[in-house]
C-alpha positions as YAML, in Angstrom:
chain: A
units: angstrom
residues:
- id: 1
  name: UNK
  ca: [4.27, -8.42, 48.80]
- id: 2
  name: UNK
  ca: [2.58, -5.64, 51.17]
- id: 3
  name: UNK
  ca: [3.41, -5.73, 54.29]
- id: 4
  name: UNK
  ca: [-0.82, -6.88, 55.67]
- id: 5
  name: UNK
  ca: [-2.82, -5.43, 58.21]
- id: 6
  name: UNK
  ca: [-2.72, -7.59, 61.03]
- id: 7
  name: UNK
  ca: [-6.41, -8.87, 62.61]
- id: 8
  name: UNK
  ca: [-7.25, -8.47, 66.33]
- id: 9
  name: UNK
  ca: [-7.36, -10.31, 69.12]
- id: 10
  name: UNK
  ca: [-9.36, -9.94, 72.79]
- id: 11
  name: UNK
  ca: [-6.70, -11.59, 75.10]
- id: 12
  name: UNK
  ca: [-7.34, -11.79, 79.00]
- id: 13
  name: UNK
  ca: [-8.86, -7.97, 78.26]
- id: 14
  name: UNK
  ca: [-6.32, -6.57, 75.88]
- id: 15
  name: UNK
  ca: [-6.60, -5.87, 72.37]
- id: 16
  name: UNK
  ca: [-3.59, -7.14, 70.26]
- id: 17
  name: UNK
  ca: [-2.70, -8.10, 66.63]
- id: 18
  name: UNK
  ca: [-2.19, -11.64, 65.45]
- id: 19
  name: UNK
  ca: [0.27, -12.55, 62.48]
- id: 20
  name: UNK
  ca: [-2.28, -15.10, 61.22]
- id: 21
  name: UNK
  ca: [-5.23, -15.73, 59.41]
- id: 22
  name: UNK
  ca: [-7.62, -18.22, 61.27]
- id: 23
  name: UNK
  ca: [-10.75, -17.83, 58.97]
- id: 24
  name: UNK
  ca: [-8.74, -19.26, 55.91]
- id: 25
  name: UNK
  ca: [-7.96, -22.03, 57.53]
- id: 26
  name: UNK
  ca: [-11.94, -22.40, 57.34]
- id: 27
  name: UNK
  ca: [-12.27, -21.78, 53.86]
- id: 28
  name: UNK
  ca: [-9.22, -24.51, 53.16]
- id: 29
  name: UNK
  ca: [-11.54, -27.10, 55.05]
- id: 30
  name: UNK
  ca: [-15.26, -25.94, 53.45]
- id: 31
  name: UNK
  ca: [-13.99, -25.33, 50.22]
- id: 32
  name: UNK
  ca: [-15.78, -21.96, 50.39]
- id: 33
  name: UNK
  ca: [-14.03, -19.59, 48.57]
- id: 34
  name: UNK
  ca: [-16.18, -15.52, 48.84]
- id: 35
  name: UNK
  ca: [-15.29, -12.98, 46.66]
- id: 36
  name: UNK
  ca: [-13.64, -10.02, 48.96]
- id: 37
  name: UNK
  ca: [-13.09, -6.38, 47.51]
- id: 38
  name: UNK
  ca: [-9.85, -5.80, 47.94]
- id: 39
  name: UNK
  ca: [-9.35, -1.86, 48.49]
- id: 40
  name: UNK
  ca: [-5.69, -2.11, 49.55]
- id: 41
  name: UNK
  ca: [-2.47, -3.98, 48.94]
- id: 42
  name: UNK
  ca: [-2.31, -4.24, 52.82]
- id: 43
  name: UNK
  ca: [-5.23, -6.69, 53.43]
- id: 44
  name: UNK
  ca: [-4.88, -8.73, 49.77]
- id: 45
  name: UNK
  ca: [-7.39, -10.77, 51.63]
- id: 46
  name: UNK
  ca: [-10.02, -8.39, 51.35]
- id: 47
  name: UNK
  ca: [-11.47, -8.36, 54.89]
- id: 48
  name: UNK
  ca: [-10.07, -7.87, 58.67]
- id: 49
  name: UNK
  ca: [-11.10, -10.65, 61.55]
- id: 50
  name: UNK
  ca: [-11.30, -10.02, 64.78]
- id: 51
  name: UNK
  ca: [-10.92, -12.59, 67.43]
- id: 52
  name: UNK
  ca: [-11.42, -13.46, 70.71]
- id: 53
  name: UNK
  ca: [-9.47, -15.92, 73.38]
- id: 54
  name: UNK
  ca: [-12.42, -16.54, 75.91]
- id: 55
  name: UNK
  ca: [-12.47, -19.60, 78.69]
- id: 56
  name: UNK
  ca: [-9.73, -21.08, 76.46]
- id: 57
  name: UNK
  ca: [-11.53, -21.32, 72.94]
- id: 58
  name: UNK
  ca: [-10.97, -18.96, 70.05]
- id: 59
  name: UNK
  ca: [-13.88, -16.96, 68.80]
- id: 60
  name: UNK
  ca: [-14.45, -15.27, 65.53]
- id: 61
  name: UNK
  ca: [-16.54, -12.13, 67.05]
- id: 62
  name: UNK
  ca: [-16.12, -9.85, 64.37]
- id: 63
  name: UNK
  ca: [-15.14, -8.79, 60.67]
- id: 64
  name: UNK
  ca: [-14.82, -6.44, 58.10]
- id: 65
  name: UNK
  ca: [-14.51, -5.74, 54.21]
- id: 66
  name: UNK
  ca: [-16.73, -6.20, 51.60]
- id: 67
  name: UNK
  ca: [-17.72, -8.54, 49.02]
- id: 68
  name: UNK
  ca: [-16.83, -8.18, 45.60]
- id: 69
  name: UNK
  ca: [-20.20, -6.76, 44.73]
- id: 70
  name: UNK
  ca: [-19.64, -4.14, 47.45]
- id: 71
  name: UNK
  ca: [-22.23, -5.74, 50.17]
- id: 72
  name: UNK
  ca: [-20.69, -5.41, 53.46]
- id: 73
  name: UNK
  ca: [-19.20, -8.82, 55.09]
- id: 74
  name: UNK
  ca: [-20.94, -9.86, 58.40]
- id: 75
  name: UNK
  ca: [-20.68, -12.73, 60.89]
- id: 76
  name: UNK
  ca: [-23.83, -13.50, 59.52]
- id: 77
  name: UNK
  ca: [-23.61, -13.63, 56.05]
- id: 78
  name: UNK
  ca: [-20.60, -16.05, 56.78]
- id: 79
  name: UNK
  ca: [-21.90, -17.91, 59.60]
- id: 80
  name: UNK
  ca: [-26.22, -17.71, 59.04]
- id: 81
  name: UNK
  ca: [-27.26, -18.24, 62.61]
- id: 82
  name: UNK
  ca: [-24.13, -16.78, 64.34]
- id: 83
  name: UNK
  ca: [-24.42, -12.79, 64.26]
- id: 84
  name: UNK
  ca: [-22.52, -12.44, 67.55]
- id: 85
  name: UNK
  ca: [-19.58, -14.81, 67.88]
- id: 86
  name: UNK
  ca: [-18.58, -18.46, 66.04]
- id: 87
  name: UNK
  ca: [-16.41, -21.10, 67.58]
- id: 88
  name: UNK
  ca: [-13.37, -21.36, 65.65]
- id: 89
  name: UNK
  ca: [-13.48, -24.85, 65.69]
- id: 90
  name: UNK
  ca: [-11.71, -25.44, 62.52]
- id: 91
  name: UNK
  ca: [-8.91, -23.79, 63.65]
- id: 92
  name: UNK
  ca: [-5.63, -25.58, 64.58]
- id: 93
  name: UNK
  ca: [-2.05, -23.91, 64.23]
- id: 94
  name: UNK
  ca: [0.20, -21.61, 66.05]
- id: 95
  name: UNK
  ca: [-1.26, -17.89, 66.57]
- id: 96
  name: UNK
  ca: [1.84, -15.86, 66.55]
- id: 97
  name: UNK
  ca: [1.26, -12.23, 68.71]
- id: 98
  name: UNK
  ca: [4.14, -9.80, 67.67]
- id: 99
  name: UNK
  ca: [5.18, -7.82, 71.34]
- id: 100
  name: UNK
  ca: [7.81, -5.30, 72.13]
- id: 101
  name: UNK
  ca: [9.75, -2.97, 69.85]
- id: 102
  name: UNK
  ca: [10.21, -3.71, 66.07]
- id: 103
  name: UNK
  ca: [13.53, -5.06, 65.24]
- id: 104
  name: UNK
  ca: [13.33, -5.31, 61.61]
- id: 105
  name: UNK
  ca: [10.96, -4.42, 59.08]
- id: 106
  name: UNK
  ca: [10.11, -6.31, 56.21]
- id: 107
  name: UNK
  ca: [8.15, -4.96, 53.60]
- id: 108
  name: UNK
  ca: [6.26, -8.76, 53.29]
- id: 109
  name: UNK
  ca: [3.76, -10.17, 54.94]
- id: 110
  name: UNK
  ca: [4.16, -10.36, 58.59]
- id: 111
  name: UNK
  ca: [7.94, -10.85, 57.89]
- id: 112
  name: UNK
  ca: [8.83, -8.20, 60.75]
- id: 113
  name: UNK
  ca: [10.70, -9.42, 62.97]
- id: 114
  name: UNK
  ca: [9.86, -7.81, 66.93]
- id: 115
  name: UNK
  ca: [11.41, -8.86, 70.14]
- id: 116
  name: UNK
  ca: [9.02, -11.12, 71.39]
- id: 117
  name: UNK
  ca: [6.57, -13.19, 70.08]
- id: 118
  name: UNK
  ca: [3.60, -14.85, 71.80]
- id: 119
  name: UNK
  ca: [3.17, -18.02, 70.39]
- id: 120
  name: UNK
  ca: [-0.80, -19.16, 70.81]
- id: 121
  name: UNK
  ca: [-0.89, -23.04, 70.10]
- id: 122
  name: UNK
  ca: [-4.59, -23.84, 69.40]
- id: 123
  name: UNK
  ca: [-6.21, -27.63, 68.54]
- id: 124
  name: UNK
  ca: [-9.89, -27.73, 67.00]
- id: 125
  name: UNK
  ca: [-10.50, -24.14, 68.67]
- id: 126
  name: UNK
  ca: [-8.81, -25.51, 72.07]
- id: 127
  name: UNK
  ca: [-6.15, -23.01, 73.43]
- id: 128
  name: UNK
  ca: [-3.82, -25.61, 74.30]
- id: 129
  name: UNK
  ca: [-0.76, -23.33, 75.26]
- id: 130
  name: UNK
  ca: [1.01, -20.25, 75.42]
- id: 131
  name: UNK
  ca: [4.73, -19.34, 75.14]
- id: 132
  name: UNK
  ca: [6.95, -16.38, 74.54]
- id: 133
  name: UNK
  ca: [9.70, -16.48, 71.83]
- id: 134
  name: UNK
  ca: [12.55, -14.02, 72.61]
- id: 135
  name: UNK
  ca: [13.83, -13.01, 69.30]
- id: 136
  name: UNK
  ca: [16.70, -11.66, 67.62]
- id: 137
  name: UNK
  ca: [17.50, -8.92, 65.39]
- id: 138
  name: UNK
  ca: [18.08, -10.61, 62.03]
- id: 139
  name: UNK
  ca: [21.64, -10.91, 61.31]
- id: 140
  name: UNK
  ca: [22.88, -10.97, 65.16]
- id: 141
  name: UNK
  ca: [22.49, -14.52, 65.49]
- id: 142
  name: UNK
  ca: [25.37, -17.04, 66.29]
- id: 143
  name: UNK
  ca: [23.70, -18.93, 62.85]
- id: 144
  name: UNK
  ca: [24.04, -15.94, 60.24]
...
């Protein structure tokens, strides 16, 4: 697999780039399942979120792509009634936030591997914590 673009994220002022995929954790709980044109092997998804950490809740404030029948995808047209921002309510997991230099690429995914990753622990939405993950160069470990 294609290494994917990575979506956004608005944290404390500061635009970074998540190694996750929040809004299909939504479609796994609605059982929705849109169409997306996908015009790349780097976004097999079809469409690029961008999200938003604000008073400790995880927003949806953005997105792009298209549906399969070339219409373009809006807040909107996912969310009728939310053109500006939606409460990612159905979101619980780990965000992981690559930082620092690339150690290893890895043409899969978000296989990199970089030195530091900001690990984003949300609950229903709820940022519930934050730590950093000092990693390793593959093959340097004490493990390998």
């Amino acid at each position: 697999m294609t290494a994917q673009a990575a979506e956004s994220l608005l944290l404390d002022g500061q635009e970074v780039y998540l190694c996750e995929t929040p809004l299909n954790a939504y479609f796994a709980l609605t059982g929705l399942a849109p169409q997306f044109q996908v015009e790349t092997t780097a976004c097999w998804r079809g469409y690029i979120g961008s999200w938003e950490i604000k008073d400790s809740r995880l927003y949806l404030i953005d997105i792009g792509g298209s549906y399969e029948d070339g219409s373009p995808i809006t807040l909107e047209s996912l969310f009728p009634g939310f053109p500006h921002r939606v409460f990612a309510h159905w979101y619980s997991g780990t965000l992981r936030v690559p930082q620092g230099e690339l150690l290893k690429y890895r043409h899969m995914g978000w296989a990199s591997t970089f030195e530091r990753d900001l690990l984003i622990d949300v609950e229903d939405g709820v940022v519930k914590g934050m730590q950093v993950q000092q990693n390793q160069e593959p093959g340097t470990g004490e493990d390998e």
